[in-house]
C-alpha positions as CSV (number, residue, x, y, z in Angstrom):
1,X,17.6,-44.1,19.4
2,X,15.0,-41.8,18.2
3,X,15.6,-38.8,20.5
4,X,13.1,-35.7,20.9
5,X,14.5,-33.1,22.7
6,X,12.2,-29.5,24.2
7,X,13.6,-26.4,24.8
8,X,13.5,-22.5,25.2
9,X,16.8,-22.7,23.4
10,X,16.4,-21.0,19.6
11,X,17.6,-23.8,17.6
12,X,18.1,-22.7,14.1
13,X,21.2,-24.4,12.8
14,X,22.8,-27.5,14.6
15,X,26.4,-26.2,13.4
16,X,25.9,-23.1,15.5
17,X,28.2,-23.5,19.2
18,X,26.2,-23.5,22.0
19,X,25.4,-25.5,25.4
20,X,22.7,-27.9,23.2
21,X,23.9,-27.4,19.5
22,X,27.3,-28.4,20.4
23,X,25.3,-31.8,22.8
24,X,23.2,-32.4,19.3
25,X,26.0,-33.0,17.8
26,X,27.4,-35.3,19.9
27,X,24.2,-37.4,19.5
28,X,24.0,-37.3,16.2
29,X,27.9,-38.4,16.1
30,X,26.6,-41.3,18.1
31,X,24.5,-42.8,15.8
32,X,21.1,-41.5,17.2
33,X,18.4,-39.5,15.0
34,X,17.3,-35.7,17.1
35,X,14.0,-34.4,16.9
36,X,14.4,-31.0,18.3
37,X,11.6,-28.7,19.2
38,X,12.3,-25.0,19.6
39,X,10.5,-21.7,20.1
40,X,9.8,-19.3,17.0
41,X,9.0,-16.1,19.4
42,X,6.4,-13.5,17.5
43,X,9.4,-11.3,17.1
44,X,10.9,-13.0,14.3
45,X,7.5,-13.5,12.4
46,X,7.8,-16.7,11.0
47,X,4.4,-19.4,11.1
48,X,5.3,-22.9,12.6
49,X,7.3,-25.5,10.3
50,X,9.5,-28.4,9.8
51,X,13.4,-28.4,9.3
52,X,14.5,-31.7,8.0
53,X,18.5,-32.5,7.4
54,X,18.9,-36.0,8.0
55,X,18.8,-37.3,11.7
56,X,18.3,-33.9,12.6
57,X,14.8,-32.6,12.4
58,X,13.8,-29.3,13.6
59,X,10.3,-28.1,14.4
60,X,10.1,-24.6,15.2
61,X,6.7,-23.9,16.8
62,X,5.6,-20.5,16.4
63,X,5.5,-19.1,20.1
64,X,4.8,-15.4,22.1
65,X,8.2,-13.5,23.0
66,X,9.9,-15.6,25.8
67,X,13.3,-14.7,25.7
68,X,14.3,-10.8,26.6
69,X,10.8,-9.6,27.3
70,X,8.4,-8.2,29.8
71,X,7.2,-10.8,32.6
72,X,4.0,-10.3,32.3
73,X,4.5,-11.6,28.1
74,X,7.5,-14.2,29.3
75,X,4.7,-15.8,31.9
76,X,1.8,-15.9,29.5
77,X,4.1,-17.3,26.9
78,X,5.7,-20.0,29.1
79,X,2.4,-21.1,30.2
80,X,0.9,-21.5,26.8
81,X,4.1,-23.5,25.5
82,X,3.1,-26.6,26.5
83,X,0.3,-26.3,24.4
84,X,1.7,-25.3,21.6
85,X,4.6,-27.9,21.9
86,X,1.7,-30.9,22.2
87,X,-0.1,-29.6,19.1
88,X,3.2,-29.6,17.0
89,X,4.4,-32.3,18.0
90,X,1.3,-34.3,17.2
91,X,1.1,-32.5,14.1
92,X,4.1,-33.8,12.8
93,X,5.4,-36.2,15.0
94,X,2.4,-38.7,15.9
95,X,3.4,-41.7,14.1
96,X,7.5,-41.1,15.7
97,X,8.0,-43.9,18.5
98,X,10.5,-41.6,20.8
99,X,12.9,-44.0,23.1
100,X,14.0,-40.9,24.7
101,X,12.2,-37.7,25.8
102,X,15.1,-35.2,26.9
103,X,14.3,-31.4,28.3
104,X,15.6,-28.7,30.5
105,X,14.7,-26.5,32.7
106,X,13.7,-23.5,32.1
107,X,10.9,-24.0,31.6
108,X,9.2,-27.0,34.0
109,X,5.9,-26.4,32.1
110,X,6.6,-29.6,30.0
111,X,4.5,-31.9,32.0
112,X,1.9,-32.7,30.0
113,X,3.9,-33.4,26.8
114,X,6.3,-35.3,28.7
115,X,3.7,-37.6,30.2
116,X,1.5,-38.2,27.1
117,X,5.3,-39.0,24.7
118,X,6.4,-41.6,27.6
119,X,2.4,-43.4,28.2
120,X,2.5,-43.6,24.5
121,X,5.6,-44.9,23.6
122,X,7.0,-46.2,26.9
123,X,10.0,-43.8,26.7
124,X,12.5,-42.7,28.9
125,X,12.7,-39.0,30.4
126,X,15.7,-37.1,31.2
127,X,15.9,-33.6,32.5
128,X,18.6,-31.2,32.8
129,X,18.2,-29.1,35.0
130,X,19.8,-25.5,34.2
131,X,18.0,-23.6,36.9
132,X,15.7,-24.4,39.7
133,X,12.5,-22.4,39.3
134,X,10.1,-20.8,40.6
135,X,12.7,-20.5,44.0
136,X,15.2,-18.2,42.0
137,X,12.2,-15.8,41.6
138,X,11.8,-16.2,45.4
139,X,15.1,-15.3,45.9
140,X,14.7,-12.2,43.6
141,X,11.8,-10.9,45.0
142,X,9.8,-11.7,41.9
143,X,6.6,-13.0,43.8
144,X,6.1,-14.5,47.3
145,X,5.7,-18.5,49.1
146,X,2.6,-17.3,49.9
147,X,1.2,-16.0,46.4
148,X,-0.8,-18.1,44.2
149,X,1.4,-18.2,41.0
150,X,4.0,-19.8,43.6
151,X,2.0,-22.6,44.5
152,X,0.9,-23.0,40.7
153,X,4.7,-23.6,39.7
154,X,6.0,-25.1,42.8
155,X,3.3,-27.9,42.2
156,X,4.6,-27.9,38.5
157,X,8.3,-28.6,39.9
158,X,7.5,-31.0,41.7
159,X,5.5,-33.3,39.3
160,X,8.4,-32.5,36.8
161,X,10.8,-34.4,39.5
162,X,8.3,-37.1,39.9
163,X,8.0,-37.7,36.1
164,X,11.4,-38.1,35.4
165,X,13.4,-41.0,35.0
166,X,16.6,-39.3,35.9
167,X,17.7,-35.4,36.7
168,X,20.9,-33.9,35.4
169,X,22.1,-31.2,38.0
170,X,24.5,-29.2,36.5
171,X,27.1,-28.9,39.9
172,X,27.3,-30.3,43.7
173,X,25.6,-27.9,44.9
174,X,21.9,-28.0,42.5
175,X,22.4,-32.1,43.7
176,X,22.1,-31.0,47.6
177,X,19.5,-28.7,47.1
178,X,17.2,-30.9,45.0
179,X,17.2,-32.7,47.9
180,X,17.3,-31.2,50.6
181,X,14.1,-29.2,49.1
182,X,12.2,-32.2,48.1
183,X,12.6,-35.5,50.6
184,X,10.3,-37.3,48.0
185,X,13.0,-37.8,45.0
186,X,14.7,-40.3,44.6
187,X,19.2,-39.8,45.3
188,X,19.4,-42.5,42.7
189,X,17.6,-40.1,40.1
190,X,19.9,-37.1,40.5
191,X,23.5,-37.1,38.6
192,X,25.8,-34.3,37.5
193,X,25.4,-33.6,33.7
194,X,27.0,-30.6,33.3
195,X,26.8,-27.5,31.2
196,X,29.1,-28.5,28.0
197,X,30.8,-27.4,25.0
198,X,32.5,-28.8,22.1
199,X,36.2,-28.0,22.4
200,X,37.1,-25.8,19.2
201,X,40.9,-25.0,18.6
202,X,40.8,-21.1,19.8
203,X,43.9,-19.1,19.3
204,X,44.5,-15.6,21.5
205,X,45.5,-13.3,19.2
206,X,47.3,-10.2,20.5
207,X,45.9,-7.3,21.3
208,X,48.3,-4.4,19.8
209,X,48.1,-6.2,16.4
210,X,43.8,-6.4,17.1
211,X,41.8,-4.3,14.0
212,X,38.6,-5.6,15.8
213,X,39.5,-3.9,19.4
214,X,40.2,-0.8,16.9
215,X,36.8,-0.8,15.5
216,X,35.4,-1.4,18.6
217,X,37.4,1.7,20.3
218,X,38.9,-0.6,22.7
219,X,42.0,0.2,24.0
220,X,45.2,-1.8,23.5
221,X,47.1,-1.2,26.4
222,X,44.9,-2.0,29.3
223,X,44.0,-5.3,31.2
224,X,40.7,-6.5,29.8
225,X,37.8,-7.9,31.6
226,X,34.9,-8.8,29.5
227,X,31.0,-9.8,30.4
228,X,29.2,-11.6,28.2
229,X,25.8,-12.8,28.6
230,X,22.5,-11.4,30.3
231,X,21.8,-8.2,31.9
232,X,18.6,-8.9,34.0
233,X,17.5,-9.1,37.9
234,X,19.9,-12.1,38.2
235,X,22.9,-10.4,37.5
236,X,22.5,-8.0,40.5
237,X,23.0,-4.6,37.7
238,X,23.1,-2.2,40.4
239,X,26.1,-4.0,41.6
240,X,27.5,-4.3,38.4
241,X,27.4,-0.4,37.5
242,X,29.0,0.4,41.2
243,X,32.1,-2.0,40.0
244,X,31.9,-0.1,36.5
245,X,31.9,3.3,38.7
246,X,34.7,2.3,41.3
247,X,37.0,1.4,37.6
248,X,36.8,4.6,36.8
249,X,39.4,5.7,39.5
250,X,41.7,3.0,37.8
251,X,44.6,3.2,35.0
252,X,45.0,-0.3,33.9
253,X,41.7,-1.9,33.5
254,X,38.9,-1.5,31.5
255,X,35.5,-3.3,31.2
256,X,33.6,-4.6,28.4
257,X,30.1,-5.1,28.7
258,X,28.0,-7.3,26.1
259,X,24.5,-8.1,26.7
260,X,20.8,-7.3,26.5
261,X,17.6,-8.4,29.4
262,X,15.4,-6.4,31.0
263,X,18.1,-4.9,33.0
264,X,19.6,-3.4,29.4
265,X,18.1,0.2,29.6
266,X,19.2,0.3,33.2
267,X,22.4,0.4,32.1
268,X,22.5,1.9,29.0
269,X,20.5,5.3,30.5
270,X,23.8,4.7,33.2
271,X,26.4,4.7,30.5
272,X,24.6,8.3,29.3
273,X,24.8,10.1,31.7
274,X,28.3,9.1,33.2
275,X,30.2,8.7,30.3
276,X,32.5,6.5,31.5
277,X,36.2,6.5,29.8
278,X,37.2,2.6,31.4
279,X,34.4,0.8,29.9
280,X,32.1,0.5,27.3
281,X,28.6,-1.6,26.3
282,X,27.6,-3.5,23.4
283,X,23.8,-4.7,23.1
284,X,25.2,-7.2,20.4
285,X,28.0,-8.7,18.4
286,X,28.2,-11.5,16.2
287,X,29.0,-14.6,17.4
288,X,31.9,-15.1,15.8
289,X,32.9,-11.6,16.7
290,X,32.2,-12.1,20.1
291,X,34.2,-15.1,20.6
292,X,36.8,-13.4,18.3
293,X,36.9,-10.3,21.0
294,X,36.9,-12.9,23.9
295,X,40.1,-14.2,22.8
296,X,41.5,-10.8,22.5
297,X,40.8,-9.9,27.0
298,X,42.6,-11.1,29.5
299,X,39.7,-11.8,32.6
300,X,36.1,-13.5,32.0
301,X,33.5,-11.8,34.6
302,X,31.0,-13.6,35.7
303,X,28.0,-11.7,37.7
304,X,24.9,-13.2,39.9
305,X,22.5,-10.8,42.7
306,X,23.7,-12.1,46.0
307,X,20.2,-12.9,47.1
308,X,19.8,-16.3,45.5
309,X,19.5,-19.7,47.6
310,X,19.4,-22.1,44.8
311,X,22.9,-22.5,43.1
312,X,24.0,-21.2,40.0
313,X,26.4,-22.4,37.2
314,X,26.6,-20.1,34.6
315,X,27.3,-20.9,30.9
316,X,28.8,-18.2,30.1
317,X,32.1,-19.7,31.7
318,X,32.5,-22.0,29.4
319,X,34.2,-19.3,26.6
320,X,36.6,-17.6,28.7
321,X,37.9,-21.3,29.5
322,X,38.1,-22.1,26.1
323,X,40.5,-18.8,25.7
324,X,42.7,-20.2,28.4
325,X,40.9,-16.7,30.5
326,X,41.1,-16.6,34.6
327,X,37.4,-15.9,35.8
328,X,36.8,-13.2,38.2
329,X,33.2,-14.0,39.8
330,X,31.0,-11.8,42.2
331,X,28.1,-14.1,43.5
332,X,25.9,-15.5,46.0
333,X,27.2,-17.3,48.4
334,X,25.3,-20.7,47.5
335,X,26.5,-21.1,44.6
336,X,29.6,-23.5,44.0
337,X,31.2,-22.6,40.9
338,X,33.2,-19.9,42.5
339,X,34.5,-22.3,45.3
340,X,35.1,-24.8,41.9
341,X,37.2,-22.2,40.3
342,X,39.3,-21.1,43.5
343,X,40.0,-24.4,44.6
344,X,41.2,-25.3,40.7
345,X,43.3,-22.6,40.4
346,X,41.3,-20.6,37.5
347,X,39.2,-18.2,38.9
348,X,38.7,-15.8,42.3
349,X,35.3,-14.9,43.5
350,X,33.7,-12.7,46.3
351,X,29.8,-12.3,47.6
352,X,27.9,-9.8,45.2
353,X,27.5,-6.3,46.8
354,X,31.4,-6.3,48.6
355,X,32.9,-3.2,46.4
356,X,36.1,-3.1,48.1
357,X,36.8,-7.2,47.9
358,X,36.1,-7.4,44.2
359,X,38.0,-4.3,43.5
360,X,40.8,-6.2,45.5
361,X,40.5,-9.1,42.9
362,X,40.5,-6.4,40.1
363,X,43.9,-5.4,41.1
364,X,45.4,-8.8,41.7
365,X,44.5,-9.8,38.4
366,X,45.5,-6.7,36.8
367,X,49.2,-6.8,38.2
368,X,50.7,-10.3,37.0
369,X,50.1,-11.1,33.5
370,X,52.0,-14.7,33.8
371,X,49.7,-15.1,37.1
372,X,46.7,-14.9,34.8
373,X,48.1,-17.3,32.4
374,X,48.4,-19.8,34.5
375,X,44.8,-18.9,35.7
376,X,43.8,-19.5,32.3
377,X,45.7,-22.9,31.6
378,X,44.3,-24.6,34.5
379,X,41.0,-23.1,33.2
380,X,41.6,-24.9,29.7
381,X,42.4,-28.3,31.8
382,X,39.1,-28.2,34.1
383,X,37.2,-27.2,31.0
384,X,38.9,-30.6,29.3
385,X,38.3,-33.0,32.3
386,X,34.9,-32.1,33.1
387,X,33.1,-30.0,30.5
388,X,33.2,-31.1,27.2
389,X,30.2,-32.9,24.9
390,X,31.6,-36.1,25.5
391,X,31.5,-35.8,29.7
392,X,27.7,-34.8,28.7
393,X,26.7,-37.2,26.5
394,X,28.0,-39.7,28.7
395,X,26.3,-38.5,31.9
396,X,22.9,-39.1,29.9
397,X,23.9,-41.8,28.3
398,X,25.4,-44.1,30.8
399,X,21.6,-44.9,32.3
400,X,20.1,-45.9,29.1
């Protein structure tokens, strides 16, 4: 099957791990050819062009700042995508017949160029649905039901949903709230098609023999809990720095932070005036160092504000249960993958904003090392039965 494929994603190099890199692959192990279409943000100064490696073609469409940027230039940008998506694709594309037309949400902007791919070439259309926009900015306070730029995108949902062959919910939960939120889709649309990685042999290395926890003036000899991932309005950050306050009174554990959003200089103007001796932040590491430094701490954190409705499944799980890493979550209340983990036996979670629970959780994971390895197997076993590139290329595959 020829199989183009939109998203926000920065897809550069198929080889690279990631939730879509590593489902490429899979694709492209299957026999099909991937025409991928991915943003080139202003940032990195580059004009649209063509990548061409074989059945993997790449057209990177020169794009404003989307990722990690104002609202106000995320918006405009998201808005003009679609545009600048159709033109490419045209472009260099026009003469392609597509039998599939696969995309995810964020953004649901994609309308028109999902509509004109599947008129002209009668092609299928499968989304995968990451997040559930624009409620989440509801939740976050973001704008209002009753403002205009709600209406504007809740229309856009819905005629995403309608033009859709099939939806991918990443957990349970998204499934039941698809629904419950829009009567007019169809149950036999919506599937799980969850977030998925390409299992990689990753060895823990120990920490008193670690040169990289060195460099990074990490100590050896504490329990360590490591973030990874996004600091922005969904995390909930204030909660956040009053867990990274309330560690200070501890002996045994210490927090890494790794991130950048628009919640980044929050938190960085936080860590200057406190100081703080039991954790540290890092805007950025290498990929490979990253994944080299989460093999080296003992608990994955996982952090979401505990206003949201609409369910949440966070990627960023996916590498601590790779490491064989318990998962310590403090969340909304809707979202399932902390009732997932508990009632697997690899992670604990509590509601967002409850400083003396998670604290709690801090302590039990902090005082039984063989406790948090068997955390971290069962981890490895739920990532094996249900999230691996093979569970997602099926999911999408098995209605085609």
């Amino acid at each position: 099957m020829n199989i183009i494929f939109l998203t926000l994603g920065r897809i550069y190099n198929i080889e690279d791990s990631g939730i879509y890199t590593d489902l490429v692959r899979e694709f492209i192990r299957n026999g099909h050819s991937m025409y991928i279409v991915t943003p080139a943000e202003r940032r990195y100064h580059q004009s649209t062009r063509l990548c061409d490696n074989g059945n993997v073609h790449i057209l990177r469409v020169k794009t404003l700042n989307i990722q990690k940027t104002s609202y106000i230039e995320k918006g405009i940008g998201t808005l003009l995508l679609e545009i600048q998506y159709l033109w490419a694709i045209n472009k260099y594309w026009r003469n392609i017949k597509f039998d599939l037309i696969l995309y995810s949400t964020p953004p649901i902007t994609f309308n028109k160029i999902i509509c004109t791919l599947k008129k002209r070439w009668q092609a299928k259309t499968y989304l995968m649905l990451k997040d559930i926009f624009p409620q989440n900015a509801i939740d976050l306070e973001l704008f209002s039901k009753n403002s205009i730029m709600y209406k504007f995108f809740r229309r856009k949902e819905e005629r995403l949903y309608s033009i859709s062959d099939y939806i991918g919910c990443t957990s349970p939960a998204n499934i039941e709230f698809v629904l419950s939120h829009n009567p007019t889709v169809d149950p036999s649309k919506l599937c799980i098609c969850p977030n998925c990685v390409e299992l990689m042999d990753r060895a823990k290395e120990d920490k008193k023999q670690s040169k990289l926890l060195k460099e990074l003036n990490i100590p050896m000899d504490k329990v360590l809990f490591i973030y990874g991932g996004n600091l922005g309005k969904p995390q909930g950050i204030d909660f956040l720095l009053e867990i990274l306050e309330a560690n200070e009174k501890k002996s045994s554990s210490y927090f890494i932070i790794i991130g950048a959003g628009t919640e980044y200089d929050k938190v960085k103007s936080w860590y200057n005036i406190h100081n703080p001796q039991n954790s540290c932040l890092l805007s950025y590491l290498p990929k490979d160092k990253y994944n080299d430094l989460v093999g080296l701490c003992d608990v994955g954190l996982v952090f979401l504000d505990k206003r949201f409705t609409v369910p949440n499944t966070p990627s960023r799980i996916l590498p601590y249960m790779e490491y064989c890493m318990p998962i310590l979550m403090a969340i909304d209340t809707h979202t399932d993958i902390g009732s997932i983990a508990l009632n697997n036996g690899f992670g604990l979670w509590t509601e967002s904003g409850n400083i003396d629970a998670f604290m709690e959780l801090v302590e039990y994971m902090v005082e039984d090392e063989q406790r948090r390895k068997e955390m971290g197997k069962k981890g490895y076993k739920y990532l094996c039965e249900n999230y691996t590139v093979e569970k997602g290329y099926e999911a999408i595959m098995k209605n085609f």
